[in-house]
The first five atom37 places (N, CA, C, CB, O) and aatype in JSON, in Angstrom:
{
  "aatype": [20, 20, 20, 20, 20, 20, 20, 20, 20, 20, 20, 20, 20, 20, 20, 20, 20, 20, 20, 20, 20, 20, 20, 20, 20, 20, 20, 20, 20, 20, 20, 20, 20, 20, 20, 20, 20, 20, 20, 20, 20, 20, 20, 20, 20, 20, 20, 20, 20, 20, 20, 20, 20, 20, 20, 20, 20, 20, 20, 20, 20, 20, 20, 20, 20, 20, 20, 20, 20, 20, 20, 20, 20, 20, 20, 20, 20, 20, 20, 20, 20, 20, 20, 20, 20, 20, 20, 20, 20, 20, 20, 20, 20, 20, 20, 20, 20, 20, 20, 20, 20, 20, 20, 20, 20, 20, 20, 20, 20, 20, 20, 20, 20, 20, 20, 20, 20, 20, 20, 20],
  "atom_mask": [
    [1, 1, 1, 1, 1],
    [1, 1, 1, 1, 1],
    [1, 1, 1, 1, 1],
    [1, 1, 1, 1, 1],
    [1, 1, 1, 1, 1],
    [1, 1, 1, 1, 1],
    [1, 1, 1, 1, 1],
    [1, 1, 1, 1, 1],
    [1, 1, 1, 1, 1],
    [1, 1, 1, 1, 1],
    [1, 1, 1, 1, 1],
    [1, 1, 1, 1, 1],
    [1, 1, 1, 1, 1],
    [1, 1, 1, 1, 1],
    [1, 1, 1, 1, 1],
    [1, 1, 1, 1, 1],
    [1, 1, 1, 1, 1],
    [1, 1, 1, 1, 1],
    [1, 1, 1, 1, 1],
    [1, 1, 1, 1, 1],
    [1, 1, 1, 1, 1],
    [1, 1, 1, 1, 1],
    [1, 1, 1, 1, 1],
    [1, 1, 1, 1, 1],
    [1, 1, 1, 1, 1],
    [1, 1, 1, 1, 1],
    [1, 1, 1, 1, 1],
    [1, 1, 1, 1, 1],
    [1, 1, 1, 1, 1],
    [1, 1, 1, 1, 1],
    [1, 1, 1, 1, 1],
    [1, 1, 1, 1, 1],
    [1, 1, 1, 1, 1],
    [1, 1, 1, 1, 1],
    [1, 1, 1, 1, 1],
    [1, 1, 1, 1, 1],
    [1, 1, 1, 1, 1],
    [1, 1, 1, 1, 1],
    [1, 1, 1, 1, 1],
    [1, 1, 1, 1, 1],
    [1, 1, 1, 1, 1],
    [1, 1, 1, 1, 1],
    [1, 1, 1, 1, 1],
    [1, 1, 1, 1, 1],
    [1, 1, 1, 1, 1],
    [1, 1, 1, 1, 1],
    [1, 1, 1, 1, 1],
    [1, 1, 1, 1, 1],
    [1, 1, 1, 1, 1],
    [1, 1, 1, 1, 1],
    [1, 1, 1, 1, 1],
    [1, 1, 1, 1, 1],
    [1, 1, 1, 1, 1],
    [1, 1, 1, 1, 1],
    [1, 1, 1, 1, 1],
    [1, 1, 1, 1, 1],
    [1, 1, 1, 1, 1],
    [1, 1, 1, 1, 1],
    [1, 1, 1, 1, 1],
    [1, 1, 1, 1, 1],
    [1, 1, 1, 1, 1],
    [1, 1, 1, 1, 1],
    [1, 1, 1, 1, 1],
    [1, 1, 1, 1, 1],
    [1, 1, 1, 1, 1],
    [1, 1, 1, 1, 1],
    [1, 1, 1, 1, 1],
    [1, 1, 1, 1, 1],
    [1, 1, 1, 1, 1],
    [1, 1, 1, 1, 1],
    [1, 1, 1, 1, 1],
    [1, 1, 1, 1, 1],
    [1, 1, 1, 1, 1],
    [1, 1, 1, 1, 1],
    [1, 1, 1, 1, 1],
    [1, 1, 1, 1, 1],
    [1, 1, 1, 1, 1],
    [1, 1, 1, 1, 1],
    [1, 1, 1, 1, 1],
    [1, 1, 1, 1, 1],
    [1, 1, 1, 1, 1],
    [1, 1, 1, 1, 1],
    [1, 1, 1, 1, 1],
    [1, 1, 1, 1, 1],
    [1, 1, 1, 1, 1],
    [1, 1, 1, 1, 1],
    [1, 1, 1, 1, 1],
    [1, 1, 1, 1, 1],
    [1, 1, 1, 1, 1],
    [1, 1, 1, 1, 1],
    [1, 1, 1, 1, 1],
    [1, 1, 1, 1, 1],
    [1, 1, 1, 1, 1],
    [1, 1, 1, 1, 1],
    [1, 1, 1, 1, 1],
    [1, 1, 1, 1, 1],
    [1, 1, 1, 1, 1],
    [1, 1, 1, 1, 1],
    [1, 1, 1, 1, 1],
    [1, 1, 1, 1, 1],
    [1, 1, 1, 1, 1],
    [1, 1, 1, 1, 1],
    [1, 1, 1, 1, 1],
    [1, 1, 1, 1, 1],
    [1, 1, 1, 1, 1],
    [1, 1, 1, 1, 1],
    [1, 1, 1, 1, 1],
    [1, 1, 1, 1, 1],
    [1, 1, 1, 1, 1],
    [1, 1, 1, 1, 1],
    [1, 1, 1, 1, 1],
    [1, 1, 1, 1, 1],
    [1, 1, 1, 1, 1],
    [1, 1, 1, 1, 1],
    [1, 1, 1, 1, 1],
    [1, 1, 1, 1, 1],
    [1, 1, 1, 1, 1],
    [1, 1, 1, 1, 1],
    [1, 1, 1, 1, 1],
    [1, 1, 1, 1, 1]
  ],
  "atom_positions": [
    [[10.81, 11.99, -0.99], [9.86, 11.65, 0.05], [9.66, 12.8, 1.04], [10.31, 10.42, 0.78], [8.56, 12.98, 1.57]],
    [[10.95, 13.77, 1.36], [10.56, 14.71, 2.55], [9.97, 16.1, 1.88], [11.99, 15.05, 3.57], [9.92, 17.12, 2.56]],
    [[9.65, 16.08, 0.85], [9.53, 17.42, -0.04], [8.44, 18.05, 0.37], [9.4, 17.24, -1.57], [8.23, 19.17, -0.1]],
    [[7.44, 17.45, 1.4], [6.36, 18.06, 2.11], [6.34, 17.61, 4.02], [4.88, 17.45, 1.19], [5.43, 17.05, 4.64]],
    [[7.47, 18.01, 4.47], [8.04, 17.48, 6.0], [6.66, 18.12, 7.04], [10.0, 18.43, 6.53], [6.13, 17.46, 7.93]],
    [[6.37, 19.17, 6.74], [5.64, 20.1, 7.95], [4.29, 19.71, 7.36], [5.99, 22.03, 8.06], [3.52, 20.13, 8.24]],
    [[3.7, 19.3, 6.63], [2.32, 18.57, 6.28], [2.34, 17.6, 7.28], [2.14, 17.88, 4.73], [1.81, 17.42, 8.38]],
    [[3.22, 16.96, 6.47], [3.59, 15.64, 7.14], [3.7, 15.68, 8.33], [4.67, 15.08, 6.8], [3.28, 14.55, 8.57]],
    [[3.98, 16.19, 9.5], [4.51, 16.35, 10.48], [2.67, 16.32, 11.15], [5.73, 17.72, 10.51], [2.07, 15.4, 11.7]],
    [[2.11, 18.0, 10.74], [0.8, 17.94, 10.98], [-0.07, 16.58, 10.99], [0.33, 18.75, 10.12], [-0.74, 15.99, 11.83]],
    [[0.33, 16.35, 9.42], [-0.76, 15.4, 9.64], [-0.3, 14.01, 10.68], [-1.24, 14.89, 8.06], [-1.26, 13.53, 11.27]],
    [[1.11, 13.31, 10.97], [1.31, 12.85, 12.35], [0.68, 13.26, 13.31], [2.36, 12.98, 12.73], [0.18, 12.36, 14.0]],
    [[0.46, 14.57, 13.73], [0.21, 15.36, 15.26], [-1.44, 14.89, 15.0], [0.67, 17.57, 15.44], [-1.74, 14.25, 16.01]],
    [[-2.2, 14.94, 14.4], [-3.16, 14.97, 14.51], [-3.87, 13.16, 14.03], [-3.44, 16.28, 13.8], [-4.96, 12.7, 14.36]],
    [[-3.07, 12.68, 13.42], [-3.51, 11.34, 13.16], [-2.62, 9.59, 13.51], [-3.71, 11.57, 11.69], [-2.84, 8.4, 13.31]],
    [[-1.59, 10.47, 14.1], [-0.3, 9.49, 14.28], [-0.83, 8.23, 15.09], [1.05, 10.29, 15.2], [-0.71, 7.04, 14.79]],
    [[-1.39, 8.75, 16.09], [-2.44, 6.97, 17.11], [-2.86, 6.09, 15.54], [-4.95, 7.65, 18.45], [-2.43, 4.94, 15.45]],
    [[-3.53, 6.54, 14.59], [-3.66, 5.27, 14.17], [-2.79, 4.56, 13.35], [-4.64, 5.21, 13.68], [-3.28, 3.76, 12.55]],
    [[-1.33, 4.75, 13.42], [-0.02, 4.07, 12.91], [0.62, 2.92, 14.61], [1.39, 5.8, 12.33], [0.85, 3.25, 15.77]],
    [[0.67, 1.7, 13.94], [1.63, 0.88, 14.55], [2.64, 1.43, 15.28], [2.17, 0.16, 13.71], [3.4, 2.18, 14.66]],
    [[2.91, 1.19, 16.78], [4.09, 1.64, 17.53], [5.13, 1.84, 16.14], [4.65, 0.36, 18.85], [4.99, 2.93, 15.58]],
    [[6.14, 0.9, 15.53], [7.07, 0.87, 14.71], [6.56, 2.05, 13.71], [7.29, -0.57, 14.16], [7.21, 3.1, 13.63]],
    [[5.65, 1.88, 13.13], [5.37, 3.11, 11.93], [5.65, 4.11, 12.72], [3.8, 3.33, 11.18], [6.72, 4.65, 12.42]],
    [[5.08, 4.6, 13.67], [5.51, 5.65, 14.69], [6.77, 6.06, 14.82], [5.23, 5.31, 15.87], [7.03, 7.26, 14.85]],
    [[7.78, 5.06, 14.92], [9.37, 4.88, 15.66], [9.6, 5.57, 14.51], [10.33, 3.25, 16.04], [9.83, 6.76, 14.7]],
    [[9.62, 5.07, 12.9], [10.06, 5.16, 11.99], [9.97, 6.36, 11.72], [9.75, 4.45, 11.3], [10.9, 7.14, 11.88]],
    [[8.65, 6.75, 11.2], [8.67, 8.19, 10.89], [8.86, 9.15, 11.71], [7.7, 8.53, 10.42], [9.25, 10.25, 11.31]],
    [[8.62, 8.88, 13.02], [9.27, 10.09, 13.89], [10.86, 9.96, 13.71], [8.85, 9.98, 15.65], [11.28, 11.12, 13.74]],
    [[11.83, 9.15, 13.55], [12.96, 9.53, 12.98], [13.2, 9.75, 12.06], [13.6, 9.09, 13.06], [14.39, 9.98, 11.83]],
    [[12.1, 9.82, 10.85], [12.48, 10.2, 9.36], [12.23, 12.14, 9.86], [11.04, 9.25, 7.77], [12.92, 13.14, 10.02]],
    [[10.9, 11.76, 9.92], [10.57, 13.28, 9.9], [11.08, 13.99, 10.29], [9.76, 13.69, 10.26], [11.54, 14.99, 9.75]],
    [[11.16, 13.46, 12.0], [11.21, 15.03, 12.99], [12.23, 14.67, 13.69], [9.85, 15.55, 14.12], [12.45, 15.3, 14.73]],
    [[13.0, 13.71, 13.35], [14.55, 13.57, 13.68], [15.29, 13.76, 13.14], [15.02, 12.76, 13.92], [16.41, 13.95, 13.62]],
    [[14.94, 13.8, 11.47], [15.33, 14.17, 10.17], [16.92, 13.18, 10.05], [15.47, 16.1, 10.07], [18.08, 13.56, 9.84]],
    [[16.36, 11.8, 10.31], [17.36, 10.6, 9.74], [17.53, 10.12, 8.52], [17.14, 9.52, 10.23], [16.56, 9.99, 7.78]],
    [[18.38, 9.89, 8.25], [18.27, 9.57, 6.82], [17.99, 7.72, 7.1], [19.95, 10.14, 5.79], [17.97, 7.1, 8.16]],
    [[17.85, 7.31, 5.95], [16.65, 5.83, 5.79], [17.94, 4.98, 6.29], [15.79, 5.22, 3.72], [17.66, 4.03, 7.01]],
    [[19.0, 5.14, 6.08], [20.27, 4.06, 6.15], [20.7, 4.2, 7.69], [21.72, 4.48, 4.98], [21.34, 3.28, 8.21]],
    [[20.43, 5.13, 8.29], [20.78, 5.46, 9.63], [19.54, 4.86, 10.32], [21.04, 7.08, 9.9], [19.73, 4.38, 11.44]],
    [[18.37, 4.82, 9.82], [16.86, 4.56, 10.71], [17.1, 2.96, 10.41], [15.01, 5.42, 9.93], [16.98, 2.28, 11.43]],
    [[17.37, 2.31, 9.37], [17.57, 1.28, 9.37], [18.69, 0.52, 10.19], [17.57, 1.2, 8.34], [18.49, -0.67, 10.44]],
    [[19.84, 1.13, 10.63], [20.85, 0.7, 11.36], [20.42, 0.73, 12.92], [22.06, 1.55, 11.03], [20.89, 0.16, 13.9]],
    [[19.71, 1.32, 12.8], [18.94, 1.86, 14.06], [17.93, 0.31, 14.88], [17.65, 3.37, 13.31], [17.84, -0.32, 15.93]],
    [[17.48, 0.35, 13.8], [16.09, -0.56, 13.81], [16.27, -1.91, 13.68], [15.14, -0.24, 12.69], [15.41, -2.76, 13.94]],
    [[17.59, -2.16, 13.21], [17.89, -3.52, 12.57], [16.99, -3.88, 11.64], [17.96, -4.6, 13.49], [16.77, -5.09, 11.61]],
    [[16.46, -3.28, 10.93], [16.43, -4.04, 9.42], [16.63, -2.96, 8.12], [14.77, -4.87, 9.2], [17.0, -1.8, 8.33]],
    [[16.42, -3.34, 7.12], [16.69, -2.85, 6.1], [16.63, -1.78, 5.74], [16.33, -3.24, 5.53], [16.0, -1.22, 6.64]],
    [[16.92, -0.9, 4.82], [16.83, 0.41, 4.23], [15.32, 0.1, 3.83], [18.0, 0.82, 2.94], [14.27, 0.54, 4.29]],
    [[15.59, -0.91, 2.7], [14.07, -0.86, 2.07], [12.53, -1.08, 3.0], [14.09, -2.1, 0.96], [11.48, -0.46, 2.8]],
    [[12.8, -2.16, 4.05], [11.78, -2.36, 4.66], [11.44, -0.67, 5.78], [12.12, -3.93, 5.44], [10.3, -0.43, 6.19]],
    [[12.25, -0.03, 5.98], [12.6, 1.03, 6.37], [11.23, 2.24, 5.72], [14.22, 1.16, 5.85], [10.25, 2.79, 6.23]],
    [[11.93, 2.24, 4.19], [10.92, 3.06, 3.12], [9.69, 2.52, 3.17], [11.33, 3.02, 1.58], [8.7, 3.23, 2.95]],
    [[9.58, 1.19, 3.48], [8.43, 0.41, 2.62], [7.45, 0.99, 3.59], [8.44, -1.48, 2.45], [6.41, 1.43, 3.1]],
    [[7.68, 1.09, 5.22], [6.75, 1.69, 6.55], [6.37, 2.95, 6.47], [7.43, 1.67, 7.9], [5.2, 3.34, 6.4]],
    [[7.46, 3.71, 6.48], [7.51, 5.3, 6.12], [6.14, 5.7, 4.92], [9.31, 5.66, 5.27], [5.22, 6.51, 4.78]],
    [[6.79, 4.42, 4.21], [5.53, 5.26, 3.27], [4.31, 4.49, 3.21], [5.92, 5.52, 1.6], [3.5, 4.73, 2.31]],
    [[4.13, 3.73, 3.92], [2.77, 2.89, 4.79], [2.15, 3.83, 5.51], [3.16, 1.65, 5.94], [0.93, 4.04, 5.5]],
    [[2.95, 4.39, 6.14], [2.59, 5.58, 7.53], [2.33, 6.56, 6.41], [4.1, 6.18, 8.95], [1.16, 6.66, 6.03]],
    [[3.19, 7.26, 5.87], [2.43, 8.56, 4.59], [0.77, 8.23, 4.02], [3.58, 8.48, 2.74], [-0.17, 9.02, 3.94]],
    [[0.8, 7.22, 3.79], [-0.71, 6.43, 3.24], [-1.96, 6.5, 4.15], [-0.51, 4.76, 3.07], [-3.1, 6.94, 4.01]],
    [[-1.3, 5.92, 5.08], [-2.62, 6.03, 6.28], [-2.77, 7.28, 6.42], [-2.42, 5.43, 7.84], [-3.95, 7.61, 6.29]],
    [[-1.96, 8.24, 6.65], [-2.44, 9.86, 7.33], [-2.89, 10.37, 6.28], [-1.28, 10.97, 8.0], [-4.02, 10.86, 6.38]],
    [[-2.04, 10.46, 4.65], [-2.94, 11.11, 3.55], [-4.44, 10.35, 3.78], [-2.24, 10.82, 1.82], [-5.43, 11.0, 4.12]],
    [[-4.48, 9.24, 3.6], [-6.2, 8.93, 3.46], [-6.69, 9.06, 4.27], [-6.79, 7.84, 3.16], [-7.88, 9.05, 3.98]],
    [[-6.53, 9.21, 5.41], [-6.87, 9.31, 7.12], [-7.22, 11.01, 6.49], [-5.14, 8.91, 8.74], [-8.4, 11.26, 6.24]],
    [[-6.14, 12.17, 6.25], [-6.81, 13.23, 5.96], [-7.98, 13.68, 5.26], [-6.2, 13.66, 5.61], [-8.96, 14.34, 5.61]],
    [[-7.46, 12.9, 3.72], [-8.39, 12.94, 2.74], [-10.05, 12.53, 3.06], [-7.8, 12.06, 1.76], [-10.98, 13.11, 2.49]],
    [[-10.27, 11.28, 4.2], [-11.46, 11.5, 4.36], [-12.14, 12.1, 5.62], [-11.88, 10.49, 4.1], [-13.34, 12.34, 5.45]],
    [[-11.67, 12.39, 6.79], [-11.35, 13.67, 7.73], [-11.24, 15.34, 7.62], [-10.24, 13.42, 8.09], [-11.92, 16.23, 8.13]],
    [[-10.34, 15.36, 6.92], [-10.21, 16.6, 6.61], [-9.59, 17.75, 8.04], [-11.71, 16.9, 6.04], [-9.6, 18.97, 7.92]],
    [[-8.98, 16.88, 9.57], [-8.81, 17.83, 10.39], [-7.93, 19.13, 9.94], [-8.34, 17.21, 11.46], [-8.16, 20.3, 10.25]],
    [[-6.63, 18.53, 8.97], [-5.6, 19.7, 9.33], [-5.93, 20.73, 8.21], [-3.87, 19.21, 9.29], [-5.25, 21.72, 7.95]],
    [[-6.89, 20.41, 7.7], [-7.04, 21.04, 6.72], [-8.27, 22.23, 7.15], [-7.31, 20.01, 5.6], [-8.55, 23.26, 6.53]],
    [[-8.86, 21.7, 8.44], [-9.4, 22.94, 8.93], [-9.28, 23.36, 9.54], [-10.08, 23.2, 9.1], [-9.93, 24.39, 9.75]],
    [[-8.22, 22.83, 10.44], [-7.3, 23.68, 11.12], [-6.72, 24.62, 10.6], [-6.45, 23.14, 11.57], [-6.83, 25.79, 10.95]],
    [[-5.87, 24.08, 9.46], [-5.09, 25.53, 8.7], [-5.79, 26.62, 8.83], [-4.86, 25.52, 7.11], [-5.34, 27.6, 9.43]],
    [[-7.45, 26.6, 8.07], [-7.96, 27.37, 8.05], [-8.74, 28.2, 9.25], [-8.37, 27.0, 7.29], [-9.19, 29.33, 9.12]],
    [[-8.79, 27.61, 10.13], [-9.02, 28.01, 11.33], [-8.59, 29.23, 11.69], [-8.61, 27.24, 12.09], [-9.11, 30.31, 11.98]],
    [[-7.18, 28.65, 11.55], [-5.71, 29.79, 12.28], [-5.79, 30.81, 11.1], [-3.6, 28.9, 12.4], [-5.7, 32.01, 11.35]],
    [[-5.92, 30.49, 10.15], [-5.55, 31.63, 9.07], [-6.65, 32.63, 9.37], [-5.56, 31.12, 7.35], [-6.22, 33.76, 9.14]],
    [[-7.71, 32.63, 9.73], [-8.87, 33.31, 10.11], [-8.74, 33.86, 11.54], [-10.06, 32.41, 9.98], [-8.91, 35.07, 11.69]],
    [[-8.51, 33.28, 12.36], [-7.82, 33.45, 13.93], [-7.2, 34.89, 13.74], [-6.43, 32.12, 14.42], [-7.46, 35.95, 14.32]],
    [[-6.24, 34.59, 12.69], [-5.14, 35.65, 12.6], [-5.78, 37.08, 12.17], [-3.97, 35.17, 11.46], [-5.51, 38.14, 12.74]],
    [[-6.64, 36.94, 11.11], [-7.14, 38.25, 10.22], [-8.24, 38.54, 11.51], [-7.95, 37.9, 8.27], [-8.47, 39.72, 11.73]],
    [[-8.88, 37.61, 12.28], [-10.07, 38.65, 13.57], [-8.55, 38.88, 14.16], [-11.76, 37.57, 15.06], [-7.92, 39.19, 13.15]],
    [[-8.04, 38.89, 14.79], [-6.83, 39.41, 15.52], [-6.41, 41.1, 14.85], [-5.45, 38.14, 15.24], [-6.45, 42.17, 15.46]],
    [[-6.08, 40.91, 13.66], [-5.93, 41.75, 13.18], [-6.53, 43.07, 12.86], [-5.74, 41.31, 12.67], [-6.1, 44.19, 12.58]],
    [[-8.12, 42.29, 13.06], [-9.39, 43.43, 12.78], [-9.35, 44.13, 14.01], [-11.05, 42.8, 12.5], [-9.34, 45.35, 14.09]],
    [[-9.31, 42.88, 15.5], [-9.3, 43.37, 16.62], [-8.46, 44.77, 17.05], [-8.96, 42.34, 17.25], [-8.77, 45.86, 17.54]],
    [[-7.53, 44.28, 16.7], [-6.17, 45.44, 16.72], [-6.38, 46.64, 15.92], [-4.73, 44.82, 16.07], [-5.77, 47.71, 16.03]],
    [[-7.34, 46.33, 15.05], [-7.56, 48.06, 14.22], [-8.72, 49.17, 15.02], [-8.42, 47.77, 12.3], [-8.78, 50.37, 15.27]],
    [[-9.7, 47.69, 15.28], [-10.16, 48.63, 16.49], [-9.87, 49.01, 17.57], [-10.9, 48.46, 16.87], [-10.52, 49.96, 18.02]],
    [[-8.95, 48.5, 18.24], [-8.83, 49.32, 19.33], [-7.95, 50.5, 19.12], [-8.38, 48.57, 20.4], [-8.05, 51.62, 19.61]],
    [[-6.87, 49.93, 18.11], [-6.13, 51.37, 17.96], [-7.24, 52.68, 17.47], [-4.82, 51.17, 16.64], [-7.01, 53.88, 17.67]],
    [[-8.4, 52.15, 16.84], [-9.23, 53.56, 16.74], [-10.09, 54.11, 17.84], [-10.17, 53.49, 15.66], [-10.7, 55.16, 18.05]],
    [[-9.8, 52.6, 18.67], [-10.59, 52.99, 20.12], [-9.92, 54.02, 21.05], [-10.75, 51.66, 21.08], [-10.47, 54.63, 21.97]],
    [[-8.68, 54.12, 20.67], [-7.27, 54.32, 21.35], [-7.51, 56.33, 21.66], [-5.57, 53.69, 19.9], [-7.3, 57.03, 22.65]],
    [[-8.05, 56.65, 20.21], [-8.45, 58.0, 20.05], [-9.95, 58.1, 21.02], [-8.64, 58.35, 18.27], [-9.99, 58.64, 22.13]],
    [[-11.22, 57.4, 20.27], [-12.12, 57.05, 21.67], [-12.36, 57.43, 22.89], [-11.95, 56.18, 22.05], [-12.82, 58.5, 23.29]],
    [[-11.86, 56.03, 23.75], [-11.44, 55.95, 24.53], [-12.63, 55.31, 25.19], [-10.81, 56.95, 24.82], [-13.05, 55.58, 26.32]],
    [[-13.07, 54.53, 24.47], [-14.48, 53.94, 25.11], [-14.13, 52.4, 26.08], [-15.71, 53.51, 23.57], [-13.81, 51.28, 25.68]],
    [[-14.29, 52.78, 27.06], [-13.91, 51.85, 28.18], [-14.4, 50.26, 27.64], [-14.76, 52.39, 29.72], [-13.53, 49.4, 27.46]],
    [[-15.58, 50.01, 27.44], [-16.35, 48.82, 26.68], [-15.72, 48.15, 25.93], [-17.37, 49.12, 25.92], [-15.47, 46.94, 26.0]],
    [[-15.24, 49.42, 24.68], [-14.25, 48.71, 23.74], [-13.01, 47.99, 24.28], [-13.73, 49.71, 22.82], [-12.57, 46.84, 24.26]],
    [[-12.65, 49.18, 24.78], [-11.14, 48.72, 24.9], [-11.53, 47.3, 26.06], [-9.86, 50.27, 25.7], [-10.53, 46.59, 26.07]],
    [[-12.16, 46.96, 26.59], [-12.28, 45.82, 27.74], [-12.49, 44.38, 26.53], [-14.0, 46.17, 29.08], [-11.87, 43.35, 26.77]],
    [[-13.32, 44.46, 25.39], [-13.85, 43.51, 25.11], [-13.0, 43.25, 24.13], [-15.1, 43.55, 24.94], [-13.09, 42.14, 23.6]],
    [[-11.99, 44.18, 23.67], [-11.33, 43.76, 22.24], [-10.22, 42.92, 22.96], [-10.69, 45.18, 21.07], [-9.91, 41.76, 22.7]],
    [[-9.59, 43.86, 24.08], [-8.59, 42.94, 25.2], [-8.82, 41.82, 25.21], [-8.63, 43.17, 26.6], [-7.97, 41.03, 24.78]],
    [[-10.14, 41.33, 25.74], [-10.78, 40.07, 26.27], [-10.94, 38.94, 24.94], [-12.38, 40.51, 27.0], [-10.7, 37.75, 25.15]],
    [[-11.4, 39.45, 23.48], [-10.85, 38.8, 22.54], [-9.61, 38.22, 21.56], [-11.26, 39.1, 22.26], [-9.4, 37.3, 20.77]],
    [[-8.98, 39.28, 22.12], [-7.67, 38.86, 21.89], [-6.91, 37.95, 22.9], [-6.97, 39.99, 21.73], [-6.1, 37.08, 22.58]],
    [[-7.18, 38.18, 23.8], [-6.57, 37.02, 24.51], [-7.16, 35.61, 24.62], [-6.42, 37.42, 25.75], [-6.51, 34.76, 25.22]],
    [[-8.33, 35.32, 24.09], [-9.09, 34.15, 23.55], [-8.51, 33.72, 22.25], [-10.57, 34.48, 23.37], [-8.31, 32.51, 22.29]],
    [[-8.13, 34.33, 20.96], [-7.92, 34.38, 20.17], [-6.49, 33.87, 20.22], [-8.34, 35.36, 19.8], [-6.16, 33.05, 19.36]],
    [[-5.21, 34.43, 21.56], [-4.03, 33.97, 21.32], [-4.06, 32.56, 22.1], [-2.94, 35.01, 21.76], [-3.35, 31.63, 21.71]],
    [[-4.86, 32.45, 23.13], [-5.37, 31.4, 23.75], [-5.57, 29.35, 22.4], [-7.13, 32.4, 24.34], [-5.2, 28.18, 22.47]],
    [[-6.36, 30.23, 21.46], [-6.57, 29.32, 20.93], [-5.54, 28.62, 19.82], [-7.63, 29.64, 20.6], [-5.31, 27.46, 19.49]],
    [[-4.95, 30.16, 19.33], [-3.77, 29.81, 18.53], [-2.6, 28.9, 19.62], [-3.07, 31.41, 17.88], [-2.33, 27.85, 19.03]],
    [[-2.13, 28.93, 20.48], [-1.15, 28.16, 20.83], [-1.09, 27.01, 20.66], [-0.95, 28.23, 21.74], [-0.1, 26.39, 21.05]]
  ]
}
C-alpha cells in the first residue's frame, strides 16, 4: 500500500477536504506519520481491517479525484519547467556578467525571484 507515499501525500495536500474527518485521521497517520495499520487501529479503536478498508477509501477518492482533475499532475509539471526558466535565467546573466548590461542583470534578478517565489 505505501509503495507510492509522496504521490500520495501530494495528492492529500491538494485534495484531502474532500475525505471524511476520520479518512483524514487515518491516512494522515498511515502516510505522514508513517503508522503501521495495527498501531492506527489501536489508536482509533477499531480494527486493523476496518483501518485498511478507509485508507484505501481515501486512496480511491484522491486517485479519481486526480484522474479527473488532473491538479498534481500539473503541478509537477509546472515546477519541472519553473526549474529549467531558472536555469536559462542563470545562463544569462552569467553571460550578462561579461556584459554588464544593467537591464539585464535587473530583470533576470527580478525573475528569478518570482520564479523562487512560486516554487515554495
Amino acid at each position: 500500500m505505501k509503495s507510492d507515499t509522496f504521490h500520495m501525500s501530494m495528492l492529500f495536500d491538494f485534495y484531502g477536504d474532500l475525505l471524511t474527518d476520520k479518512q483524514k485521521e487515518l491516512f494522515d497517520l498511515y502516510y505522514n506519520e508513517d503508522l503501521s495499520l495495527t498501531e492506527i487501529a489501536e489508536h482509533a479503536e477499531i480494527s486493523r481491517q476496518g483501518v485498511r478498508d478507509a485508507i484505501i477509501r481515501a486512496e480511491t477518492i484522491l486517485r479519481d479525484t486526480e484522474d479527473k482533475v488532473g491538479l498534481v499532475r500539473k503541478y509537477s509539471g509546472y515546477e519541472d519547467k519553473l526549474i529549467k526558466i531558472r536555469e536559462e535565467v542563470s545562463y544569462i546573466a552569467r553571460v550578462n556578467s561579461d556584459l554588464r548590461n544593467y537591464e539585464i542583470a535587473k530583470r533576470t534578478e527580478a525573475i528569478t525571484k518570482m520564479i523562487d517565489e512560486l516554487l515554495k
